[in-house]
SEZATI-335261 format. One record per residue (C-alpha): residue in three letters; z negated, y, x. Coordinates in steps of 0.001 Angstrom, whole numbers, plus 500000, padded with zeros to 6 digits. Layout:
# residues N
ALAZYX;...
END
This chain:
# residues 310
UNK487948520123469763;UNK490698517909471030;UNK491238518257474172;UNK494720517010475704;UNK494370517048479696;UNK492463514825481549;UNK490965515233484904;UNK490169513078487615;UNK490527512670491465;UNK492720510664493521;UNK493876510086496833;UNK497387510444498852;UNK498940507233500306;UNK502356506167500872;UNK504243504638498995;UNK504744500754498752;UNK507293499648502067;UNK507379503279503189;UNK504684503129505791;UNK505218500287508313;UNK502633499580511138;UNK504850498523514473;UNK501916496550516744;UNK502895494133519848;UNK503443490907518133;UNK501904488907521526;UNK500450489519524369;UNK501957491637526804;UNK503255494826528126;UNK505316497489526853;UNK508054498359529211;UNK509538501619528013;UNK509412503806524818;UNK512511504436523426;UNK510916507102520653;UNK509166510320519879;UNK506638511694517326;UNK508775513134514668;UNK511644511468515686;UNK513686510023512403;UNK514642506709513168;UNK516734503656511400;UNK515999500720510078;UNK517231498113513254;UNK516828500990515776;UNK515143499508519104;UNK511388501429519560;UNK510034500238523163;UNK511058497529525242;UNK508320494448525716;UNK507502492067528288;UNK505769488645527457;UNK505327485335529403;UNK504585483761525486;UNK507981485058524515;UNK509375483262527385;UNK508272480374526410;UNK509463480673522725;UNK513070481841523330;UNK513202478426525740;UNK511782476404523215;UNK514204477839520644;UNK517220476752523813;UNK516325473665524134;UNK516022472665520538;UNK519410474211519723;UNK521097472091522569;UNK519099468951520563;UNK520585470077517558;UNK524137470239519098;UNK523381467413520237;UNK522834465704516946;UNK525618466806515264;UNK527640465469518047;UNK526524462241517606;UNK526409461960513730;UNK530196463092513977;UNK530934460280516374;UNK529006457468513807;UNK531065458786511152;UNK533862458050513086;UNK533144454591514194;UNK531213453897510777;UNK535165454546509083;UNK535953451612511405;UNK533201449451510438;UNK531817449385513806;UNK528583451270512746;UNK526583449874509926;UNK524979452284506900;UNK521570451878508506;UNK522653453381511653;UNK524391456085510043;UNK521134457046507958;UNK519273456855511090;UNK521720459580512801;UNK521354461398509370;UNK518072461609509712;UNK517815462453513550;UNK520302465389512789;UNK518089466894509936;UNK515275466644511992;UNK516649468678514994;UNK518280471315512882;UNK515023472095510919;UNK513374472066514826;UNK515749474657515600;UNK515164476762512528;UNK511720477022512941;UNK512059478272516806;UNK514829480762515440;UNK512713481780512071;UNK509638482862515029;UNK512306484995516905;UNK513669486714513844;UNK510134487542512477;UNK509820489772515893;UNK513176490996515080;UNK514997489422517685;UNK518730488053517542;UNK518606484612518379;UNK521797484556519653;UNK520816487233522494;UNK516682486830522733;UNK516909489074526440;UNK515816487000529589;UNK512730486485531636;UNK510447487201528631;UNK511765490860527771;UNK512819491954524464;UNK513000495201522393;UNK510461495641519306;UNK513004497129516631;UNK512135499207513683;UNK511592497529510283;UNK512471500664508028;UNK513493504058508197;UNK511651507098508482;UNK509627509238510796;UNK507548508687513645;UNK503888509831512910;UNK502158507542515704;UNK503508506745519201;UNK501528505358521248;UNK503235503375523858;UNK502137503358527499;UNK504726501441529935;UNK502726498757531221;UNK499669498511529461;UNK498126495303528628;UNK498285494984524664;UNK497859492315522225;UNK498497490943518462;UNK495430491888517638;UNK495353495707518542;UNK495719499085516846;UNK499736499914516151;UNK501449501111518524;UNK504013503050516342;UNK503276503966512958;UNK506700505080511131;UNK506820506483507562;UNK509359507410504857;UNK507127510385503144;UNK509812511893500773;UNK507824510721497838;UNK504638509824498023;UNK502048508388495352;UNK498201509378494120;UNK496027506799493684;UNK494020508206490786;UNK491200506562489503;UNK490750507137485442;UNK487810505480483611;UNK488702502716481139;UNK488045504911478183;UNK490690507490478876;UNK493548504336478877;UNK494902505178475517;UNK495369508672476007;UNK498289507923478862;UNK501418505987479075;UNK503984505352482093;UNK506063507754482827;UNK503650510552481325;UNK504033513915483008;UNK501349514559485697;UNK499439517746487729;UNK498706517411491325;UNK496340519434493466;UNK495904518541496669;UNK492366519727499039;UNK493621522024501417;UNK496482523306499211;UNK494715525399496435;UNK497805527199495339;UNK499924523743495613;UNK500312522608492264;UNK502683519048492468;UNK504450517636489638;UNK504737514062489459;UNK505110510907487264;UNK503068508067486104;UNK504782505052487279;UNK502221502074487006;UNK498893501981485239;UNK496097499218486914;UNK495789495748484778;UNK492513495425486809;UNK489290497527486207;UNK486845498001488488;UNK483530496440487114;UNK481184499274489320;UNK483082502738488454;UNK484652500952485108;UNK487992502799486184;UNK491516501753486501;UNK494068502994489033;UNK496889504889487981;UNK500121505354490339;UNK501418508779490290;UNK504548509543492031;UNK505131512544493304;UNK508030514032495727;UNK506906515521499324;UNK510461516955500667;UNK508098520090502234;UNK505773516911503860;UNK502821519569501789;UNK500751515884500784;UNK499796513744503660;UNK499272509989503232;UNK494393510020503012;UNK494390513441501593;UNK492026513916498198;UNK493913515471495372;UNK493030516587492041;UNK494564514638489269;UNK495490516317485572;UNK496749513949482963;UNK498247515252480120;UNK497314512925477552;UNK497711512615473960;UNK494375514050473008;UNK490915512354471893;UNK488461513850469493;UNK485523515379471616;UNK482656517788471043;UNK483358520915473855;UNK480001522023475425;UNK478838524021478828;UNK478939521758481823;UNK475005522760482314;UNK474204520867479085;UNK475307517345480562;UNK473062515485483022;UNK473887512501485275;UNK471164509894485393;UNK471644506904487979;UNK472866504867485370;UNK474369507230482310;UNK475522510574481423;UNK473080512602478932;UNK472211515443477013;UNK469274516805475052;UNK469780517028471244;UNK466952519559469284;UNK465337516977467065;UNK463199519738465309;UNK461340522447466781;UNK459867521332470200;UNK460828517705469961;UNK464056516570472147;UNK465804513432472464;UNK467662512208475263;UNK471093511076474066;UNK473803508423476350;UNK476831510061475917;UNK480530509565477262;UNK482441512780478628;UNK485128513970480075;UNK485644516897482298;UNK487554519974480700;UNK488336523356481830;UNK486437527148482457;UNK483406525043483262;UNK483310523005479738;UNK482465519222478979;UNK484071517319476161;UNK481560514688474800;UNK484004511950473610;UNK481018509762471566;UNK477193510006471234;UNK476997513292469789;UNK478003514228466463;UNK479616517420464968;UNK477107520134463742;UNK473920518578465852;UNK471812520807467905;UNK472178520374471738;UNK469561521612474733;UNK472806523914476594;UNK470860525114480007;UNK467086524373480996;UNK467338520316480341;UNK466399519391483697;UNK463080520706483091;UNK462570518592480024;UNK462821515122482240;UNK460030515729484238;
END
């Protein structure tokens, strides 16, 4: 037989930038929520207000060196002026150079820490209060902002916001079965839960790593979710169509799984039975193809083998 699907499991998870994790980027308090659960929201759109004495101090730090800065430029433009008169030597004006650069890259740094919490440094609030903004679009699947409870950097998100439109398996195939895909191969998805949901998707990335335990790769399958029917941690059932390996078709009750290999029982001659390492793959209608360590036409132990490794 040559059997052309392959089957395997997988999970559900978003996919890459589609899921974004909102948690209080200090210590503090949140102030007031702005959002619901399954509210849609845009990317830029504010998503609870936030107090913080530490972001106090960092939009004054970020005042002070921007009035340096102006500062610096002032007086480089006045050297310039006096050097074109002769009044300021070159060692001066590579000094004020030098001061200015300084400053400006003092300011950037200040500003760089208020854009990375998504706030415009040109209006970073007052008295330590700023608004924590959304960083994509999507929908709210976690809100959990209470006005006035103590957070920090370190805690659980407080809003979880996802774009689940299309969504990817992570399926796990074993390095053996790599040749019989390709990206972009057409792809079955079954997810637990939805018996009757079949999903098509696409293959759009095949692993370069392999994982030394399971000897698998993972394979990206994309799949679209308009109905929201696959949830991001969900198991799902995986069939590749591939392009078909040679492979001997038996019951599933004639291969055993041994803590380190897959087996069967081959009929050496009347009463005498050999345990045989063999590599499989599932198959349909309860059937097991054995890809290698069996050959055509040899006698194999179909029900009953347990018995014969005690």
């Amino acid at each position: 037989n040559s059997p052309s699907r392959l089957f395997t499991v997988g999970t559900v998870r978003a996919e890459a930038g589609k899921l974004a994790e909102v948690a209080a980027p200090m210590d503090g308090r949140p102030t007031k929520c702005f959002v619901r659960l399954g509210q849609h929201v845009s990317a830029g759109q504010p998503l609870f207000g936030f107090h913080s004495a530490d972001f106090a101090d960092i939009a004054k730090e970020y005042y002070q060196a921007k009035a340096a800065y102006e500062q610096g430029k002032k007086n480089l433009k006045r050297k310039e002026s006096l050097r074109e008169s002769g009044i300021v030597s070159e060692r001066e004006m590579e000094e004020a150079r030098t001061e200015e650069e300084v400053l400006r890259k003092d300011m950037i740094r200040w500003q760089q820490a208020l854009e990375v919490m998504g706030v415009d440094p040109e209006n970073p609030g007052n008295g330590g209060s700023f608004q924590i903004i959304a960083p994509i679009s999507g929908e709210v699947v976690k809100a959990e902002v209470t006005p006035g409870q103590l957070v920090g950097a370190d805690d659980e998100a407080l809003i979880v916001i996802a774009d689940l439109k299309q969504v990817w398996v992570v399926a796990r195939l074993k390095e053996y079965y790599l040749d019989c895909i390709s990206q972009d191969d057409s792809v079955e998805v079954v997810v637990d839960g939805h018996k009757n949901f079949h999903c098509p998707g696409r293959i759009v990335y095949i692993g370069q790593l392999v994982d030394e335990t399971t000897r698998s790769v993972d394979v990206l399958v994309e799949c679209d979710n308009y109905e929201k029917t696959m949830k991001p941690g969900m198991f799902a059932h995986v069939h590749f169509t591939g392009k078909g390996q040679e492979g001997i078709c038996l019951p599933a009750s004639a291969v055993m799984q041994g803590d380190e290999e897959t087996y069967v029982y081959t009929v050496a001659r009347d009463g005498v039975f050999v345990r045989r390492h063999v590599v499989v793959e599932s198959g349909e209608e309860g059937n097991i193809y054995v890809m290698s360590g069996l050959e055509a036409g040899e006698r194999v132990v179909v029900s009953g083998g347990i018995y014969l490794s005690e």
